[in-house]
Backbone bond lengths (Angstrom), bond angles and torsions (degrees), N, CA, C in turn:
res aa  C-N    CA-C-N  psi(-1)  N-CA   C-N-CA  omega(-1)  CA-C   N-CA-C  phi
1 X - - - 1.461 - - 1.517 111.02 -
2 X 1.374 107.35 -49.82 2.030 111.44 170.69 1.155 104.42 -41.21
3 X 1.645 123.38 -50.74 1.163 138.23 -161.76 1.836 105.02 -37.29
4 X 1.948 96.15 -76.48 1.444 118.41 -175.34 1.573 104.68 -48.44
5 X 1.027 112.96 -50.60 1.560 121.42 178.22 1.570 111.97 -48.50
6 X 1.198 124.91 -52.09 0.801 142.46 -174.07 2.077 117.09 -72.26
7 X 1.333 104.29 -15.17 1.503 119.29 -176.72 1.309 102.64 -92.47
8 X 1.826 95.10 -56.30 2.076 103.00 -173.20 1.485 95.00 -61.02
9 X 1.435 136.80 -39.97 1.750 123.59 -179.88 1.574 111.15 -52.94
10 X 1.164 113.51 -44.91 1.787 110.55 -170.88 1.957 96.86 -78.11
11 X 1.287 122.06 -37.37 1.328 118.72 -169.53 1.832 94.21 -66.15
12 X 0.966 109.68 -27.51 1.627 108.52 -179.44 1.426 123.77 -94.65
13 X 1.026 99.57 -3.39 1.780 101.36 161.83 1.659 113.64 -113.23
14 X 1.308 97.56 -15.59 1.867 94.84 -179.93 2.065 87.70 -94.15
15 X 0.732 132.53 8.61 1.827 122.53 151.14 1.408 126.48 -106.01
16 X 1.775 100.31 -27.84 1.777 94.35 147.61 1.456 122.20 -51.60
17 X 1.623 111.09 -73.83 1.383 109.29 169.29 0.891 128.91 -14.39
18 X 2.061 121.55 -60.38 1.281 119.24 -161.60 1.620 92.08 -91.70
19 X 0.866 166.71 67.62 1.548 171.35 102.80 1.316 113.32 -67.50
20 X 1.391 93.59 -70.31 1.777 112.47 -170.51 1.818 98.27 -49.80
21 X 1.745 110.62 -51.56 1.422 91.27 171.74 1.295 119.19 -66.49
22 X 0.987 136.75 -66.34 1.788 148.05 -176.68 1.683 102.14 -11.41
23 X 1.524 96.63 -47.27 1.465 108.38 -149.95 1.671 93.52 -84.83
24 X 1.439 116.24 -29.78 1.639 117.14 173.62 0.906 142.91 -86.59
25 X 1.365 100.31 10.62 1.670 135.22 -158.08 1.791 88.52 -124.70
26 X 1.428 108.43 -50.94 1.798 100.81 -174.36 1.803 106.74 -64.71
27 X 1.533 96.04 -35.16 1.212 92.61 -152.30 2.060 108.74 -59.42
28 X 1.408 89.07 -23.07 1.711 112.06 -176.93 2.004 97.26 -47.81
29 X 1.429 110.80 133.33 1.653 97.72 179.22 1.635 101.36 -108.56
30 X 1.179 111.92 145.95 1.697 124.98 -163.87 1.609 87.55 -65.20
31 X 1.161 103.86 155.40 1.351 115.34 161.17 1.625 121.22 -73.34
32 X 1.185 133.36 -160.73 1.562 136.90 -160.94 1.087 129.47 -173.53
33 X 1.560 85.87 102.28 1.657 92.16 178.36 1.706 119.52 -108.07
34 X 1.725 110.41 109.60 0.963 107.09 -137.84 1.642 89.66 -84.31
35 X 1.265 133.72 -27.54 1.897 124.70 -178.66 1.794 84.74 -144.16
36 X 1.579 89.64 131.25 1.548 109.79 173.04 1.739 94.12 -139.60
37 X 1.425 97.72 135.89 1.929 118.34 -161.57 1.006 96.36 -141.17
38 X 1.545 121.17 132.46 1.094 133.42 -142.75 1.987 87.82 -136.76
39 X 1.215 141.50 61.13 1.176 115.03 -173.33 1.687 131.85 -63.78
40 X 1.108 161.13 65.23 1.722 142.59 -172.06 1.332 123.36 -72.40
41 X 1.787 112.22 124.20 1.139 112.56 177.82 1.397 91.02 -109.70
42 X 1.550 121.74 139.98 1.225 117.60 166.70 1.709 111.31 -78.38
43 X 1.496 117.93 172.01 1.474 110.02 170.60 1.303 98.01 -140.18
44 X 1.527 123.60 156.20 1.377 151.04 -125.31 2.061 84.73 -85.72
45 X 1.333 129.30 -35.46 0.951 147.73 -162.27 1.483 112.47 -80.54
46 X 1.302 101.64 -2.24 1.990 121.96 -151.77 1.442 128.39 37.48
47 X 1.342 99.93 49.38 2.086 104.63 -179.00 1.936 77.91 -118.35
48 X 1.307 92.71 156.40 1.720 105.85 169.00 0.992 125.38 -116.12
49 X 1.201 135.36 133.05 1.616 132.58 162.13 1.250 91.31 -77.81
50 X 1.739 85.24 147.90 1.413 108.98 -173.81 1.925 109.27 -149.29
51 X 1.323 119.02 78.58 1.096 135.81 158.67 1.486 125.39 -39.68
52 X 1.657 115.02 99.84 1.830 102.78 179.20 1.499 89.92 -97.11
53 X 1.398 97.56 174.24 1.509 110.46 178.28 1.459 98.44 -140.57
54 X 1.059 136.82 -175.08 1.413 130.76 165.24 1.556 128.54 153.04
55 X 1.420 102.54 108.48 1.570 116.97 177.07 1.106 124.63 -104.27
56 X 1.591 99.60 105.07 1.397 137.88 -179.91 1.554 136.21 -88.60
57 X 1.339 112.41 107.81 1.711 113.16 -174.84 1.696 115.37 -97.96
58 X 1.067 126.99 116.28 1.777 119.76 -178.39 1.645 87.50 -65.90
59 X 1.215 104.18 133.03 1.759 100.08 137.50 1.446 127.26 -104.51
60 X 1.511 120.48 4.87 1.382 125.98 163.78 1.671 112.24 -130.29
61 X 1.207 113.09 157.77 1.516 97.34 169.41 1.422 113.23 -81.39
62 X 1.257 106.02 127.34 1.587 128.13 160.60 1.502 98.60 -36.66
63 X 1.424 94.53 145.08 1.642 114.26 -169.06 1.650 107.27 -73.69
64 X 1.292 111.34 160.78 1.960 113.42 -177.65 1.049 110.31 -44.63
65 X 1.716 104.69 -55.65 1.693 114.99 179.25 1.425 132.98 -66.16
66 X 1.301 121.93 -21.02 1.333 144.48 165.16 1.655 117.07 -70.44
67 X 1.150 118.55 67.96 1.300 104.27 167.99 1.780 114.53 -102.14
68 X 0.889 109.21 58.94 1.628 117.64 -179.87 1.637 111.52 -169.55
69 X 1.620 93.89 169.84 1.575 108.37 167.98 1.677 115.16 -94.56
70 X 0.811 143.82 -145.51 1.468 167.00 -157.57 1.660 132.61 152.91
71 X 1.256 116.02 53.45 1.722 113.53 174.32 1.422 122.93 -59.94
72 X 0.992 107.01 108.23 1.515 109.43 168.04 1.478 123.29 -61.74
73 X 1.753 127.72 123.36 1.201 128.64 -177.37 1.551 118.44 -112.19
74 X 1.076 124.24 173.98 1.455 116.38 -168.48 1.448 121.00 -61.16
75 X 1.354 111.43 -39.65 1.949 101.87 171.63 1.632 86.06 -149.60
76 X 1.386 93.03 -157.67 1.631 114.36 -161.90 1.665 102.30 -87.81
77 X 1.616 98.06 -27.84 1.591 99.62 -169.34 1.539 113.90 -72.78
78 X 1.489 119.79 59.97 1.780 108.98 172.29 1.647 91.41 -143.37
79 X 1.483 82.28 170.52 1.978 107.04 174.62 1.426 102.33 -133.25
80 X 1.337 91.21 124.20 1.671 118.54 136.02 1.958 114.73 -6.08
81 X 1.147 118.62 76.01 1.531 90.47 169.23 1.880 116.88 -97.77
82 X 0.859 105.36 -35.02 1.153 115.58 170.16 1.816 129.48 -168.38
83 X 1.299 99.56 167.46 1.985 94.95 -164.04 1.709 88.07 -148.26
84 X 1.763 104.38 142.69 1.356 102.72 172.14 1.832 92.53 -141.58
85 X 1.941 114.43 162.95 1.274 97.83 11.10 1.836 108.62 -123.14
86 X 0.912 123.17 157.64 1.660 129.29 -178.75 1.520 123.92 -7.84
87 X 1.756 82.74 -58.75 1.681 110.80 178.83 1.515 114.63 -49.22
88 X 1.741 118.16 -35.75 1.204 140.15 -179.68 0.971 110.41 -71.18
89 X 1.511 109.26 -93.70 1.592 132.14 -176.45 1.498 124.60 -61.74
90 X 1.595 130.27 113.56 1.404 114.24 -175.08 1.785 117.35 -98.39
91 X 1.540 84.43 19.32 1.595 91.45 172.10 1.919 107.84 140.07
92 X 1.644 107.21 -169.85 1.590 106.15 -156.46 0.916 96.00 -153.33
93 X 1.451 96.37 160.07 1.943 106.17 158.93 1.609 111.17 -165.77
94 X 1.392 110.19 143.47 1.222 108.52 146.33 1.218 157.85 -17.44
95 X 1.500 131.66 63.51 1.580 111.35 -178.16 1.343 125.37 -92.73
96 X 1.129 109.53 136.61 1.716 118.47 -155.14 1.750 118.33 -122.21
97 X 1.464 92.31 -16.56 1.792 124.23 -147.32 1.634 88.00 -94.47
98 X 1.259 109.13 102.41 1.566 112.37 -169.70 1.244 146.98 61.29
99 X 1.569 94.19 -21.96 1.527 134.63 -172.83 1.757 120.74 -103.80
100 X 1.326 133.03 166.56 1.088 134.70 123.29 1.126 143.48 -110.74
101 X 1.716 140.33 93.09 1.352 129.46 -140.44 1.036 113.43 -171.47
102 X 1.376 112.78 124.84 1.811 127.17 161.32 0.961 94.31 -59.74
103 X 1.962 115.87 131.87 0.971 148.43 129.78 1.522 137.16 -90.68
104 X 1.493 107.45 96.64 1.324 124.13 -176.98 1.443 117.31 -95.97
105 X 1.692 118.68 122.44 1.405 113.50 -165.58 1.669 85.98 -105.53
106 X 1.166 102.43 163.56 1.738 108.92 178.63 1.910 112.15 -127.16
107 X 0.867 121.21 118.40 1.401 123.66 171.46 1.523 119.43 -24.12
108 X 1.788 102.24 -33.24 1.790 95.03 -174.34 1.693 90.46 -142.78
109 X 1.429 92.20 163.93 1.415 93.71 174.92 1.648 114.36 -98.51
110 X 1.662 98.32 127.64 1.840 107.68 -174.92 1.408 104.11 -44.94
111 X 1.174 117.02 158.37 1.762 128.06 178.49 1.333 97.58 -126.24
112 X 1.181 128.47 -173.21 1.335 123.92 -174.68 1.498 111.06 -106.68
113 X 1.023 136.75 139.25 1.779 153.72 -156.19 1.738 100.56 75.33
114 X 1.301 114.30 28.81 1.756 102.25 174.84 1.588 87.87 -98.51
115 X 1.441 109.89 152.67 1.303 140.77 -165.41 1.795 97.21 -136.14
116 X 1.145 119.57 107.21 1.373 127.89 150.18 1.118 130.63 -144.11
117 X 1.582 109.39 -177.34 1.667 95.13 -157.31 1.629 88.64 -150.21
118 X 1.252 109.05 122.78 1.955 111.83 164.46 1.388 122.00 -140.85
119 X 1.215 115.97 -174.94 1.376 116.43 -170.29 1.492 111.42 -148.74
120 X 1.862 103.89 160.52 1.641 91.58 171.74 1.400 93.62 -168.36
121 X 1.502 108.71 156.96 1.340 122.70 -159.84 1.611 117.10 -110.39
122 X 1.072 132.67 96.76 1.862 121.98 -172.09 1.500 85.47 -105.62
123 X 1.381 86.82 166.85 1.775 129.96 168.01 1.513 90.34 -96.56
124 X 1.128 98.34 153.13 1.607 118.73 -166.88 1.804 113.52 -132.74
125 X 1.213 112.00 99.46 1.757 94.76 174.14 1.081 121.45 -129.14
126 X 1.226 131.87 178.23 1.912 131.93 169.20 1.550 77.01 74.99
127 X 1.452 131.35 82.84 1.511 109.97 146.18 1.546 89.46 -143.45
128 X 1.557 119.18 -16.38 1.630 86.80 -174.43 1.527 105.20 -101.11
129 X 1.659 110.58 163.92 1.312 99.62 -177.12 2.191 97.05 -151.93
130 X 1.156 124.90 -170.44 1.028 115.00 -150.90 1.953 99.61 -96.75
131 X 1.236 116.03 135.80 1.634 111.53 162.57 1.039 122.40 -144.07
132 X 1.451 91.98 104.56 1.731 112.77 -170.94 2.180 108.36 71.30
133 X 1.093 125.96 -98.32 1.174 138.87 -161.94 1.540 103.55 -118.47
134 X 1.483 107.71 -25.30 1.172 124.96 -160.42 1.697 112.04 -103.12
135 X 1.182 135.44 171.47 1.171 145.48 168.38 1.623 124.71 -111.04
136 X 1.595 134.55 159.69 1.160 112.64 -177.59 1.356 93.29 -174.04
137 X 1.708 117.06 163.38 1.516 114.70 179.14 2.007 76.69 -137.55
138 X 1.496 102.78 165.86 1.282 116.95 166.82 1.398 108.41 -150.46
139 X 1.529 106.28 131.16 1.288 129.78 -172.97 1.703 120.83 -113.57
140 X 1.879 129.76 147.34 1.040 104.12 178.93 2.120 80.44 -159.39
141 X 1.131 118.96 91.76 1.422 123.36 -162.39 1.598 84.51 -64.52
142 X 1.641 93.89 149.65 1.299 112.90 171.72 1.327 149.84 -57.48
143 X 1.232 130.62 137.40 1.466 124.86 -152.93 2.247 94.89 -94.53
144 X 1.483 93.18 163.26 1.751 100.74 169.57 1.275 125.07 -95.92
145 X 1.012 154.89 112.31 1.502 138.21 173.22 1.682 113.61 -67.86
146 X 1.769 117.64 -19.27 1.640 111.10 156.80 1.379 107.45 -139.60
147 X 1.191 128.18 84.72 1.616 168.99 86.88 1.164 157.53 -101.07
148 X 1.255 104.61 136.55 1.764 83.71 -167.74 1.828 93.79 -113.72
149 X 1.379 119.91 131.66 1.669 108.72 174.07 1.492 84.73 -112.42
150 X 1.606 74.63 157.29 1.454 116.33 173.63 1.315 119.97 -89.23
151 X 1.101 143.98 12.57 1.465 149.81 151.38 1.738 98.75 162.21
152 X 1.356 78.79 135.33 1.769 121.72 -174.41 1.401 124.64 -89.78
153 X 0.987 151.93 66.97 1.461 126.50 -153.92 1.344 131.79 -101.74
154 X 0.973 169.81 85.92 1.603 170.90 -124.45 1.573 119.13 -101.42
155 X 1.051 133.25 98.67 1.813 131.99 -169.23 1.516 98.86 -105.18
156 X 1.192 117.48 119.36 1.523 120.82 139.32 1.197 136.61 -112.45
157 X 1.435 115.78 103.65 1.673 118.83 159.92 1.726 118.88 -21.22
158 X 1.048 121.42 113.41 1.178 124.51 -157.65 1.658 94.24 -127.82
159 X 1.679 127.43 -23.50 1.359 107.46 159.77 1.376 123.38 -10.82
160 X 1.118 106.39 -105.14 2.164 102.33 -160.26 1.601 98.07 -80.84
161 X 1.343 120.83 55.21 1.466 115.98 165.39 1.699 94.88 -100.84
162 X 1.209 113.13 131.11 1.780 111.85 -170.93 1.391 90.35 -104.47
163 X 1.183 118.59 154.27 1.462 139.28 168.42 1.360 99.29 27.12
164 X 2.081 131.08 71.21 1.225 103.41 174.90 1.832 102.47 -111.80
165 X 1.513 102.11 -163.19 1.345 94.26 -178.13 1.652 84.36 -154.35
166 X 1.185 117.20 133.31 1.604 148.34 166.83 1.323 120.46 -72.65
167 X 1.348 116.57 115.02 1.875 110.09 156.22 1.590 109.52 -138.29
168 X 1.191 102.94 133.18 1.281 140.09 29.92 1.917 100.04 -104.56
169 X 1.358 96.48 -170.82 1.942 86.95 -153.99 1.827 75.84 -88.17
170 X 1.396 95.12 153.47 1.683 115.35 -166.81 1.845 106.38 -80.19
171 X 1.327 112.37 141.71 1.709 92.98 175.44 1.312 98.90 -69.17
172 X 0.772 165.06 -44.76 1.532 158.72 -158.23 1.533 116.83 -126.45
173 X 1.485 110.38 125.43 1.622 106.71 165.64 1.513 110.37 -129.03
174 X 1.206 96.49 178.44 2.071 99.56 -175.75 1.574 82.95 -165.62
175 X 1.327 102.96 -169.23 1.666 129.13 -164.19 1.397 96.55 -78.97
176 X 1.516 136.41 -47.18 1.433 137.40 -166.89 1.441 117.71 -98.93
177 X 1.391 110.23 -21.92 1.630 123.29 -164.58 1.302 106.73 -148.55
178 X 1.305 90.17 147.43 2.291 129.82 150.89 0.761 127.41 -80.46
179 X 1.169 144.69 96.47 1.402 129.89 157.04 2.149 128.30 -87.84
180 X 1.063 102.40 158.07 1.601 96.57 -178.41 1.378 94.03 -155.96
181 X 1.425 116.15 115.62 1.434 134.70 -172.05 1.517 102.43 -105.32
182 X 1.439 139.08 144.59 1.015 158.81 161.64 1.898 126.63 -140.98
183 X 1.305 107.37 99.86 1.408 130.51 168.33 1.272 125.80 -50.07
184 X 1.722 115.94 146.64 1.591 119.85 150.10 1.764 107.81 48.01
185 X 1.411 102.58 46.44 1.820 110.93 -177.89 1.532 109.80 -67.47
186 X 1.416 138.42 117.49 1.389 128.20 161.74 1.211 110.70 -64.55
187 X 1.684 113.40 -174.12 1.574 105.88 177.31 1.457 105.33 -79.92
188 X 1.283 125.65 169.76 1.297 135.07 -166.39 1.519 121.14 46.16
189 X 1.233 119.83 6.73 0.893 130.18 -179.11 1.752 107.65 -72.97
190 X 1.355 96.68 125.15 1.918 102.18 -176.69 1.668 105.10 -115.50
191 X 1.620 98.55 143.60 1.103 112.33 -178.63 1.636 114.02 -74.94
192 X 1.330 112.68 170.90 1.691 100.32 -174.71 1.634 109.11 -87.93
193 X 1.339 112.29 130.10 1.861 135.36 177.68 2.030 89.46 -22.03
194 X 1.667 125.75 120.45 1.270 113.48 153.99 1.341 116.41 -96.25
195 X 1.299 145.99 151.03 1.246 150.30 -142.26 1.735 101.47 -161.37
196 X 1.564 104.84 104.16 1.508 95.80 -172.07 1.476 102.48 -120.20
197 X 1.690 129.78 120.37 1.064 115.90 -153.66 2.212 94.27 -115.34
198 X 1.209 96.56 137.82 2.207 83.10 172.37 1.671 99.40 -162.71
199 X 1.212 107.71 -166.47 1.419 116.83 -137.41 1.585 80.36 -91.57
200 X 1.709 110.70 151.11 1.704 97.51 173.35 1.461 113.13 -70.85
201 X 1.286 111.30 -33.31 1.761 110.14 168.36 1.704 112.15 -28.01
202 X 1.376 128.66 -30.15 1.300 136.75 167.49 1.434 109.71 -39.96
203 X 1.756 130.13 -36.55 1.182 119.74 -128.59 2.005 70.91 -150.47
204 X 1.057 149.83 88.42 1.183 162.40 -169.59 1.751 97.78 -89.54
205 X 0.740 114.57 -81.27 2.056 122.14 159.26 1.527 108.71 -7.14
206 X 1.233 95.75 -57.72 1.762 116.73 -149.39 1.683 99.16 -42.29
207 X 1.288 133.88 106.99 1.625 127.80 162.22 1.288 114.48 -46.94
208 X 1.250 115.66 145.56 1.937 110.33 176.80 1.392 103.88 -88.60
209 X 1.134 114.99 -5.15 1.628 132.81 -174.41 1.946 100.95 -68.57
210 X 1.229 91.38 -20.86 1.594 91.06 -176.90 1.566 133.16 -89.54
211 X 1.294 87.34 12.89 1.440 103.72 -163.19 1.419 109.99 -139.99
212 X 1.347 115.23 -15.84 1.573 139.22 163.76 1.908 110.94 -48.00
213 X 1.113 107.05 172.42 1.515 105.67 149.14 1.487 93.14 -164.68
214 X 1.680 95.45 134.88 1.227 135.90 -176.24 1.530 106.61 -66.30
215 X 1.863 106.69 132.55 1.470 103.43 172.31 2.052 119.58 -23.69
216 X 1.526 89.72 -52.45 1.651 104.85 -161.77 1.485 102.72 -61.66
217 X 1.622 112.85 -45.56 1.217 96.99 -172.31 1.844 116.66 -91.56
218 X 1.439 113.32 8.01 1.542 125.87 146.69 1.949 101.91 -52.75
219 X 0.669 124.53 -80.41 1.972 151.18 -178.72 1.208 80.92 -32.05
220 X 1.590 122.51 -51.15 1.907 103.72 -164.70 1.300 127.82 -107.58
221 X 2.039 92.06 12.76 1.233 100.21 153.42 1.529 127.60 -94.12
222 X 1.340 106.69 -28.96 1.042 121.27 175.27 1.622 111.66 -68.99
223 X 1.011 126.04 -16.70 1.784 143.65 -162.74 1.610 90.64 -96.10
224 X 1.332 122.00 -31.14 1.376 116.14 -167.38 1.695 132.08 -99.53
225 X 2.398 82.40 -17.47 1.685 83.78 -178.99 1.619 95.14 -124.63
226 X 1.322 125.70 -3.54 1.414 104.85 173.66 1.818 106.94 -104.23
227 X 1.541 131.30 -38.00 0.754 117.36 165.01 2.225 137.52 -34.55
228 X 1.573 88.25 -40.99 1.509 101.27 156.25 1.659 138.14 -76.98
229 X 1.317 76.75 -19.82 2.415 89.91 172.24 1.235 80.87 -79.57
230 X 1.882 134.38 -79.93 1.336 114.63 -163.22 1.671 125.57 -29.39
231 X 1.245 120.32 -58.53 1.421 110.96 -178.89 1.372 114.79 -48.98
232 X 1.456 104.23 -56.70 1.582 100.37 -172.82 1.268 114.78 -54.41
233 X 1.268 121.23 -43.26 1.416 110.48 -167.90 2.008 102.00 -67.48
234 X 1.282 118.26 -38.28 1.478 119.17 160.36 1.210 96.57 -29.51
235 X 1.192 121.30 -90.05 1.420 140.96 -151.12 1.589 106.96 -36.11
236 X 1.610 102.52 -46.37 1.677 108.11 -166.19 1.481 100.19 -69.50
237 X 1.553 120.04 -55.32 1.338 132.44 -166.74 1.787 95.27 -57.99
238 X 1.648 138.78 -46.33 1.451 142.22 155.09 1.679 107.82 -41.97
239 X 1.379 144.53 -14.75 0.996 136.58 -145.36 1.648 92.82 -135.32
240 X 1.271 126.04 -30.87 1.425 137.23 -176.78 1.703 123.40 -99.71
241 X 1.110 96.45 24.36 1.837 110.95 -178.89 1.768 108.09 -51.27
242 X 1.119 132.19 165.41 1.334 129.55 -174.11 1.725 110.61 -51.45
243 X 1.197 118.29 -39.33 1.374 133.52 -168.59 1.802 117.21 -52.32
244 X 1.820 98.03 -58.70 1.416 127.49 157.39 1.297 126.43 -46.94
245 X 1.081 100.40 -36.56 1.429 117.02 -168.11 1.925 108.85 -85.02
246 X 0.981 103.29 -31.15 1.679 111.84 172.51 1.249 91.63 -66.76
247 X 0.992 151.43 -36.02 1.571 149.45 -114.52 1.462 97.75 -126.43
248 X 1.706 121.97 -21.35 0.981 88.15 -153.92 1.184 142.58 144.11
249 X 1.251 110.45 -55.80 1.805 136.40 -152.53 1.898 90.91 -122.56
250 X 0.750 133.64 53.38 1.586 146.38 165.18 1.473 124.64 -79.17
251 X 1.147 111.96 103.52 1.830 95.88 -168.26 1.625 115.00 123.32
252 X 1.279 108.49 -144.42 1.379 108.93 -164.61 1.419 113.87 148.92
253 X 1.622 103.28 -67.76 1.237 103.66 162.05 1.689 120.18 77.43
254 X 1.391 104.69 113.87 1.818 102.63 -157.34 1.720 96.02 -103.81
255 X 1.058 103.70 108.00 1.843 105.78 173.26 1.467 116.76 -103.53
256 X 1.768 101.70 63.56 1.353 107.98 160.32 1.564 144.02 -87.62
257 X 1.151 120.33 -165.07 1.528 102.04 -175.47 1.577 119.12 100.04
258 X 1.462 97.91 6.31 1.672 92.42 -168.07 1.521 101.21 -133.71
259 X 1.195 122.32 133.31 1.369 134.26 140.89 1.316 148.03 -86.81
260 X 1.350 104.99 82.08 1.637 130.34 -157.75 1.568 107.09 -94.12
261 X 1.423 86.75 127.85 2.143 78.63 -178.08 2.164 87.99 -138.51
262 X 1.538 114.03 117.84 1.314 109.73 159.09 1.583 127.73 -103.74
263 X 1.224 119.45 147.90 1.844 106.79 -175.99 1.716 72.30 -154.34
264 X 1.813 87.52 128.66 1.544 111.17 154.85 1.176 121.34 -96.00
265 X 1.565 123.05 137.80 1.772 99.59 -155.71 1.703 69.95 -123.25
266 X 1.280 102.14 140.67 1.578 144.49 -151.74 1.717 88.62 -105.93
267 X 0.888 111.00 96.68 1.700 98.51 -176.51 1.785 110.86 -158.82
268 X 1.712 102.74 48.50 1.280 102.74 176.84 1.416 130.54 86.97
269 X 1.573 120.68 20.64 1.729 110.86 -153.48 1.583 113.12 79.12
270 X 1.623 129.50 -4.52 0.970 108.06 179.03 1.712 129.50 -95.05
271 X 1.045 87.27 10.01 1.506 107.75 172.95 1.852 114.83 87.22
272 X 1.467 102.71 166.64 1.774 104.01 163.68 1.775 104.10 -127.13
273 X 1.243 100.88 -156.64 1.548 116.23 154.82 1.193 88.62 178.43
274 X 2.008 94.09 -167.48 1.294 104.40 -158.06 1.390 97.30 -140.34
275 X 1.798 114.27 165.84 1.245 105.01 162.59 1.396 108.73 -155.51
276 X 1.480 118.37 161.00 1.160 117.61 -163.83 2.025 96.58 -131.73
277 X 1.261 111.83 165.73 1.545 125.47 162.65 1.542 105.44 -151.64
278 X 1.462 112.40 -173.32 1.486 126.32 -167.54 1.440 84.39 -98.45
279 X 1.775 92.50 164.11 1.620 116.80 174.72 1.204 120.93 -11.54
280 X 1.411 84.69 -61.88 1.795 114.77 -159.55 1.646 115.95 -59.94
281 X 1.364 124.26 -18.51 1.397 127.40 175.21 1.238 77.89 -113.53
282 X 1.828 88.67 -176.15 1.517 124.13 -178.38 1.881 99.13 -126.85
283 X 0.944 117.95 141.48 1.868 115.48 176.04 1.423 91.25 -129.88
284 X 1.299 95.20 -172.28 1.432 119.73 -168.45 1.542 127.22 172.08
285 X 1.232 145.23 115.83 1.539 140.48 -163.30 1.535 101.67 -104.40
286 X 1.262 98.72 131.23 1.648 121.94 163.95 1.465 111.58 -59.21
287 X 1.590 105.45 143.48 1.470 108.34 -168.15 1.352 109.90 -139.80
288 X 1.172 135.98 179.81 1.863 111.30 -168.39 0.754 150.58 21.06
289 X 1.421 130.82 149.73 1.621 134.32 -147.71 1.010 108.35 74.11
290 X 1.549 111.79 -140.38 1.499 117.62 179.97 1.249 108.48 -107.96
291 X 1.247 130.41 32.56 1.140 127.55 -151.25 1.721 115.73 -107.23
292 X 1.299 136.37 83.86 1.562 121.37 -168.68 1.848 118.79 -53.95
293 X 1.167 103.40 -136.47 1.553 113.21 -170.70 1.604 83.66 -97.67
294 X 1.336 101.64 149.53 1.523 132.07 -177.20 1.366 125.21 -138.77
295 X 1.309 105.36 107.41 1.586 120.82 176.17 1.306 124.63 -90.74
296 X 1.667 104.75 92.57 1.362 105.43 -153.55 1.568 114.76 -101.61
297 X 1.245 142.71 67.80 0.949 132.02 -170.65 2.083 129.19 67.78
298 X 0.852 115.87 153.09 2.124 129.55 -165.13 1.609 92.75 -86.37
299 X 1.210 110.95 140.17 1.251 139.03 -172.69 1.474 116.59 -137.11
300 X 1.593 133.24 77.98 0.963 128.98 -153.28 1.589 101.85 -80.02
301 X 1.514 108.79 155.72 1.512 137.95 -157.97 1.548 106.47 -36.44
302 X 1.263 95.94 -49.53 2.002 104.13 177.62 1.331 118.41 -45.98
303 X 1.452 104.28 -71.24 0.983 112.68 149.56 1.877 131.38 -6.51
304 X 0.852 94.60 -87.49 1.986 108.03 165.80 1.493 97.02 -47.84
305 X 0.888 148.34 -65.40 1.606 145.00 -176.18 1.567 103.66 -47.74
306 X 0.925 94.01 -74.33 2.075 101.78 -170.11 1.559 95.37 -37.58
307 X 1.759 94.05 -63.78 1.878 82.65 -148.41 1.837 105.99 -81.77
């Protein structure tokens, strides 16, 4: 009887607990980003410029230790070209280290009702890869886990794109550009996958070497997904002897095929998540600042090998 007594007491303070947080955690209001612009110019070489823009309101003050942002970009393969404006930003860096992410440090730390707005410019690579006859990169800029913006917008230079074709269809087109507008974003809220498909003649630069896969890295694919089915399936057939097998416990079961990457970003109560894709890309979740998990664009298989 102490026992039961003693279970319903802990079951009733571990649902206080989790309330009192839930409820101090809701009560917290996302920050606001009221226009985030996403510009892409492709280049003849197939790497993209990729222009953010972004006007940003704290509604709390950013923590002591936090004096920066963190944007998550599509893979590891870009540079830094430039970030404005001065007055703001006291400098950048690369994150590469599990991550993909602009790191913007700021001279002061935001307080809550500050409203600013900056920008920054990367080189963009590993996004195009082969479809069918054709070539293509696919883009889907990153979502916040504490912001919510109010319209999102996506530009692609579409000049020397030869014979391409767009999905989803863009709210706006003209002779040089795409546009794809998205409203009233909650947090985690993700924009829809863009997928821009055109002739490789688009991309004159572009090596075919990049889209190839090399005997060696055939061998280290093959080194990476059958060498590991063999064991397991050892393992299961070692694990399923007549005995086991009455019992029950038969199998094992190999659930490959997936390229799963999680990072909890440690940031005060402000939460993480996670995200996952198939083989064939590479992902990665944004971590510090205010920044949630970020789905940054397809990273074909080579790619993931080389770098």
């Amino acid at each position: 009887m102490n026992r039961i007594k003693l279970t319903l007491f802990i079951c009733y303070l571990l649902s206080i607990i989790s309330f009192t947080s839930s409820s101090a955690f809701g009560a917290t209001p996302p920050d606001i980003i009221h226009q985030m612009t996403v510009s892409i110019t492709p280049q003849s070489d197939g790497s993209l410029l990729m222009n953010y823009e972004l006007d940003y309101e704290a509604t709390t003050d950013f923590p002591k230790n936090i004096k920066y942002l963190e944007i998550g970009v599509a893979n590891k393969d870009f540079t830094i070209l430039e970030y404005a404006p001065d007055t703001l930003i006291s400098g950048s860096k690369e994150n590469k280290s599990g991550t993909s992410q602009v790191h913007l440090d700021f001279h002061r730390l935001p307080k809550a009702g500050d409203r600013f707005q900056f920008s920054f410019t990367i080189e963009q690579g590993s996004m195009i890869y082969e479809a069918g006859e054709d070539v293509s990169f696919e883009f889907r800029p990153g979502w916040f886990d504490f912001a919510e913006i109010k319209e999102l917008k996506v530009i692609v230079d579409t000049s020397n794109l030869l014979k391409h074709s767009l999905k989803p269809t863009p709210e706006e087109t003209s002779a040089n550009h795409a546009i794809w507008v998205q409203k009233n974003m909650k947090k985690n809220q993700k924009m829809d996958l863009i997928t821009v498909i055109c002739s490789k003649d688009s991309f004159p630069e572009l090596k075919n070497t990049q889209n190839k896969l090399s005997t060696n890295e055939i061998f280290l694919i093959a080194l990476v997904t059958i060498v590991p089915l063999i064991l397991i399936i050892i393992f299961a057939i070692k694990e399923s002897g007549p005995a086991k097998y009455q019992k029950g416990r038969y199998g094992g079961g190999y659930k490959g095929g997936r390229y799963i990457h999680t990072n909890q970003a440690g940031r005060g109560g402000r939460g993480g998540s996670s995200c996952a894709c198939a083989c064939a890309c590479a992902c990665a979740c944004a971590g510090g600042g205010r920044v949630g998990c970020s789905e940054r664009g397809y990273q074909v298989l080579h790619w993931m090998f080389k770098k």
